[in-house]
C-alpha positions as CSV (number, residue, x, y, z in Angstrom):
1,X,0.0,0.0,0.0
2,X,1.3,3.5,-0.8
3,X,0.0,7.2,-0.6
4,X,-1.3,7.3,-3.8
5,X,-3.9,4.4,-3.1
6,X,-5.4,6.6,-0.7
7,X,-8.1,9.3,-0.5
8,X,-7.6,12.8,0.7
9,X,-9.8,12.0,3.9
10,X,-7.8,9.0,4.2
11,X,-4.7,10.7,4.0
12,X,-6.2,13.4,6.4
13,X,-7.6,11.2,9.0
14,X,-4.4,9.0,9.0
15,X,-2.5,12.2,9.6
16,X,-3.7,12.9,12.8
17,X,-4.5,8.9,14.0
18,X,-1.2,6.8,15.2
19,X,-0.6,3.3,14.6
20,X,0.0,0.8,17.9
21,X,3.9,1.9,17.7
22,X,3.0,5.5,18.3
23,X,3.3,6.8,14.8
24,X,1.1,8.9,12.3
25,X,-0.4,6.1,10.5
26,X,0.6,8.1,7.5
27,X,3.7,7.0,8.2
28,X,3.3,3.1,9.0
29,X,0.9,2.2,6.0
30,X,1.5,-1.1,6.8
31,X,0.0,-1.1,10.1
32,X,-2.7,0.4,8.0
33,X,-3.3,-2.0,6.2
34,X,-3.0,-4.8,9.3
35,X,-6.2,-2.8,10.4
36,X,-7.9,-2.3,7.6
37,X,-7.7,-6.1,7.2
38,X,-9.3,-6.8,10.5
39,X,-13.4,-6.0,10.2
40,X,-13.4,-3.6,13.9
41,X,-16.8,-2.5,15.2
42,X,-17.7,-0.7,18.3
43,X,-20.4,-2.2,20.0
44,X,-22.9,-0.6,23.4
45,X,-26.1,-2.1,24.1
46,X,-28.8,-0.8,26.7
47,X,-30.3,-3.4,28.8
48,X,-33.4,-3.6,31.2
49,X,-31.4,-4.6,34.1
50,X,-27.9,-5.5,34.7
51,X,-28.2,-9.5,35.3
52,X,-29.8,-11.7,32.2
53,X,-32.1,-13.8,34.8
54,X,-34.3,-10.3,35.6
55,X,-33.4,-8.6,32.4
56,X,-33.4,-8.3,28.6
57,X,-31.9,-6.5,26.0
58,X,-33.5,-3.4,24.8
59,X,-31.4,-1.9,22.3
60,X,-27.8,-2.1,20.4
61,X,-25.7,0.0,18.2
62,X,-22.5,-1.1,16.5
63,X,-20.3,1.4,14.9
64,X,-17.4,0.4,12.1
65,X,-14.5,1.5,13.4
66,X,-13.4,5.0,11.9
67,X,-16.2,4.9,9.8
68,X,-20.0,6.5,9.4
69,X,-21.6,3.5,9.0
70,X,-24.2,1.8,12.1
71,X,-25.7,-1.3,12.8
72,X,-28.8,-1.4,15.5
73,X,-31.9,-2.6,16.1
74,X,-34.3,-2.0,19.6
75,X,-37.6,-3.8,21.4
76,X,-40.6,-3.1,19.8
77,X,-44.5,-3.4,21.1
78,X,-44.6,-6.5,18.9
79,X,-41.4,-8.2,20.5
80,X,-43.4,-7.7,23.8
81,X,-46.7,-8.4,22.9
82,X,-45.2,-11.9,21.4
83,X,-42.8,-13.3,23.8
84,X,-43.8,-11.0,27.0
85,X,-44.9,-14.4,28.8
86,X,-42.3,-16.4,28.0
87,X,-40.0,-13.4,29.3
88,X,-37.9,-13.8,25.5
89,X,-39.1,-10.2,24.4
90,X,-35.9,-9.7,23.2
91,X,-36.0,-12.6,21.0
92,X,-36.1,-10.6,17.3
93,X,-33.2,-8.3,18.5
94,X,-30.2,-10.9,19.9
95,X,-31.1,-12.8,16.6
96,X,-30.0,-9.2,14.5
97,X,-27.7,-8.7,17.1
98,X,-25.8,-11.7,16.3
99,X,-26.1,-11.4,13.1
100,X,-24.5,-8.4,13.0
101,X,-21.5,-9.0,14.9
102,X,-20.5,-11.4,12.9
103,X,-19.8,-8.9,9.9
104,X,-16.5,-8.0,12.1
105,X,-13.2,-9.9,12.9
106,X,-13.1,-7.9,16.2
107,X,-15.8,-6.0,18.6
108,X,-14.4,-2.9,21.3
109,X,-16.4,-1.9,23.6
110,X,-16.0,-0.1,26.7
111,X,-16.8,-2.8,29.8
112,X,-18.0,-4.4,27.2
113,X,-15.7,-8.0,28.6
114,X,-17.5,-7.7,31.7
115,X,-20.9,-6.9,30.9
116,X,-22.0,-6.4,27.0
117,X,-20.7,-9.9,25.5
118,X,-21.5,-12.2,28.5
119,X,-24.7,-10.4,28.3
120,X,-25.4,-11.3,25.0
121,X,-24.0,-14.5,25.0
122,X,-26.3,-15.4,28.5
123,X,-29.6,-14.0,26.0
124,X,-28.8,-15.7,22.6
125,X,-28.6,-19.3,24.9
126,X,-31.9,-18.1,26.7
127,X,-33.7,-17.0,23.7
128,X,-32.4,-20.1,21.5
129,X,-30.2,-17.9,19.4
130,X,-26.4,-19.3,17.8
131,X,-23.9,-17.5,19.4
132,X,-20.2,-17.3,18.1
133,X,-18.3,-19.7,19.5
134,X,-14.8,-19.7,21.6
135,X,-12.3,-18.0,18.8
136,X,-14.8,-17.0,16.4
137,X,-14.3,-13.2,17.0
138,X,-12.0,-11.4,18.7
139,X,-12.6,-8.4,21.8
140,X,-10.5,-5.6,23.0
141,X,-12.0,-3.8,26.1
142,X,-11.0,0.3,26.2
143,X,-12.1,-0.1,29.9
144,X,-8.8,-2.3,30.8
145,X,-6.9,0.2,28.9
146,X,-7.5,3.0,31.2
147,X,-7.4,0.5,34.3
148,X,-4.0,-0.7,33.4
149,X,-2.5,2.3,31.2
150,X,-3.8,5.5,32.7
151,X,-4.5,6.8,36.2
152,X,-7.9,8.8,36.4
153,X,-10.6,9.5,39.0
154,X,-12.9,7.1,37.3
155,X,-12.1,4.7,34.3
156,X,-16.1,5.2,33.0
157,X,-16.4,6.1,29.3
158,X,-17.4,9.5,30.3
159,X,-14.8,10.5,32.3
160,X,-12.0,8.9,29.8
161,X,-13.1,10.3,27.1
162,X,-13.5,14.0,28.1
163,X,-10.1,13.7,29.5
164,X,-8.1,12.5,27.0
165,X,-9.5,13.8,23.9
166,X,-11.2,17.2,25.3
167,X,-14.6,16.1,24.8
168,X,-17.8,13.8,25.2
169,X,-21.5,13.1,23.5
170,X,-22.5,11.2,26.6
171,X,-26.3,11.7,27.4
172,X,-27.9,9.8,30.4
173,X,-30.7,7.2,30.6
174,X,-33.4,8.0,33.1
175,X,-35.9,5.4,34.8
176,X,-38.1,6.9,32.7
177,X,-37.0,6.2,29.7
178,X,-35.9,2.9,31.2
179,X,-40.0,1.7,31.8
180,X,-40.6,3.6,28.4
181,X,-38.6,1.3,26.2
182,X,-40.3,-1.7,27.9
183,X,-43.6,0.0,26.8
184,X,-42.2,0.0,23.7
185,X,-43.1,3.6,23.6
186,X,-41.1,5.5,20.3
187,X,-39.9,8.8,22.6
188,X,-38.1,6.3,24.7
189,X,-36.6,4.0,22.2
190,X,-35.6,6.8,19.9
191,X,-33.8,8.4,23.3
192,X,-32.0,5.4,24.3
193,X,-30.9,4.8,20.4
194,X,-29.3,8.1,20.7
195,X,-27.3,6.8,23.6
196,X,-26.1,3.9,22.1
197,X,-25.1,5.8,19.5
198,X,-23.5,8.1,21.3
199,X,-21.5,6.1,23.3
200,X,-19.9,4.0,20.2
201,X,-18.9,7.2,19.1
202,X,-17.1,8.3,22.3
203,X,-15.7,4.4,22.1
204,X,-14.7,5.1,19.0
205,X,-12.5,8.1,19.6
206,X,-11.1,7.0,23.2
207,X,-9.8,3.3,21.6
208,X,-8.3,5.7,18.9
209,X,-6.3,7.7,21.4
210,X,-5.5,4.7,24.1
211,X,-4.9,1.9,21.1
212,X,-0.6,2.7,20.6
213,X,-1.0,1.9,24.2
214,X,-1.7,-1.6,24.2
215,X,-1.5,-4.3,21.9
216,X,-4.5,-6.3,20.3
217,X,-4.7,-9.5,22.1
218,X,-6.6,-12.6,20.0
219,X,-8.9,-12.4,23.3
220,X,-12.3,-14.5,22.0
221,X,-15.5,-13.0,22.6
């Protein structure tokens, strides 16, 4: 790969992002072209509670990594009308959910080792849904990153985001919008979309900044 193969907002964006070694990418093409190889997508979901026994999932948003492009899908009144007595409202959603995981080589989220992916995983075997197995796809946490690289107050998206790159699009669920989505009410979907979106975006920038930091570990979902 060489300059020439590349578009101006290519060469602009790879200006300002460095590679794992530290450098513009400009400069290291070929770890350019190591990444671009690997399918990366930033992944946040929004749940009803934290633990998969008294909760379900309610909505997800995955991100390509360093690109516009979205992935998401979120509880509807027919998912609960359907499966609300069998407690698999969520049914519809982990299937597209899975489905769309599996377009990347590698998912980063932000806790996402600790909470997100078991909590998918503990869904898809609830609801009767195939989930990747061991090796399948690959995760890289940007929450260990600050815990093992960084020293901050708090190693939340929020916090590392704002501090290391100057700014956040964090917006906060309420319980509210919380009993709205299992409603299935539109205001309170559409709000809790935007959050999910939000915070890939914020995930996005933070594992930009942190990523010469650590390396990539072939860590299976």
């Amino acid at each position: 790969m060489n300059i020439s193969e590349l578009s101006k907002e290519e060469i602009v964006r790879l200006s300002r992002t460095r590679c794992k070694h530290g450098h513009p990418l400009l400069q290291h093409l070929s770890c350019y072209k190591k990444q671009k190889e690997e399918r990366i997508g930033i992944i946040d979901i929004e749940t009803e509670a934290l633990d998969c026994n008294f909760g379900i999932l309610l909505t997800y948003y995955i991100k390509e990594f360093g690109k516009n492009k979205y992935y998401y899908d979120a509880i509807t009144k027919q998912d609960i009308k359907r499966w609300g007595r069998e407690a698999k409202e969520d049914t519809r959603i982990v299937r597209n959910l899975v489905r769309d995981i599996q377009r990347f080589d590698r998912l980063i989220g932000h806790y996402s080792s600790r909470f997100d992916l078991p909590f998918i995983r503990t869904r898809a075997v609830i609801c009767g849904v195939d989930f990747p197995a061991f090796g399948e796809l690959y995760q890289t946490d940007t929450w260990q990153y600050l815990r093992k690289k960084f020293k901050l107050s708090r190693n939340s998206l929020e916090n590392g985001v704002r501090t290391l790159t100057g700014r956040t699009n964090k917006n906060h669920l309420t319980l509210a919008s919380k009993h709205g989505c299992l409603r299935g009410d539109k205001w309170a979907v559409d709000y809790t979309l935007l959050h999910n979106k939000n915070d890939v975006v914020d995930t996005d920038r933070l594992y930009a900044k942190v990523r010469q930091f650590m390396k990539n570990t072939k860590s299976s979902i």
